[in-house]
N, C-alpha and C positions, 0 to 999 in steps of 0.2 A: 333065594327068592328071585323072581324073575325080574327082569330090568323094564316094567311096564312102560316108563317114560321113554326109553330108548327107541320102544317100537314103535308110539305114540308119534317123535320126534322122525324117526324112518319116513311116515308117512305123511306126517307135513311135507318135509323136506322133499321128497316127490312128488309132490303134489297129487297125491292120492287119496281117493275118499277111504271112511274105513267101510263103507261098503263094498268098495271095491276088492276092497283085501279081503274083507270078509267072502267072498263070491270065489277070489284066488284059490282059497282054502278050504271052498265048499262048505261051509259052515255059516247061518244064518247071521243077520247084522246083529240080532243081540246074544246072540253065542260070543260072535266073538268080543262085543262090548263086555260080557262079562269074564270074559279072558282077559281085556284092557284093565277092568276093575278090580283083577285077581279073586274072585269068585270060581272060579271054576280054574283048573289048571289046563296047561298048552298041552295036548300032545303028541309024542314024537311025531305024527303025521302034520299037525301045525307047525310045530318048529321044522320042519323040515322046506314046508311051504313057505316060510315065511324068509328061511336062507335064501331057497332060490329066487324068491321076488325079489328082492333085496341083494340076490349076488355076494352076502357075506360069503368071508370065510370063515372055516369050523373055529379057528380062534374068537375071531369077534360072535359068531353063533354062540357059542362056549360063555363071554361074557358077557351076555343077555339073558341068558336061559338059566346059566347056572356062575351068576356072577360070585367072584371071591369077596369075602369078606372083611 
């Protein structure tokens, strides 16, 4: 399951709105509000967006998207 708080946490800590990310990713504010609320799932075109806003690497990608157990 996905690390919803992690990205939540991302975008504080940038100080970015989730509109803004939301807009990054091309997907409406409550698209992706309900990607935050895990209603709908990310994807790979989200998650991909979301590395490169954020500058992760596939490992930390990797523990967000498909964190271990």
């Amino acid at each position: 399951m996905t690390n919803n708080k992690a990205v939540e946490k991302m975008i504080k800590d940038r100080g970015y709105t989730k509109q803004y990310v939301a807009e990054q990713l091309g997907v409406s504010r409550q698209a992706f509000s309900s990607k935050l609320h895990g209603k709908t799932r990310w994807s790979a075109q989200d998650i991909s967006g979301i590395k490169d806003l954020f500058g992760l690497s596939p490992e930390e990608t990797f523990d967000i998207f498909l964190p271990r157990r």
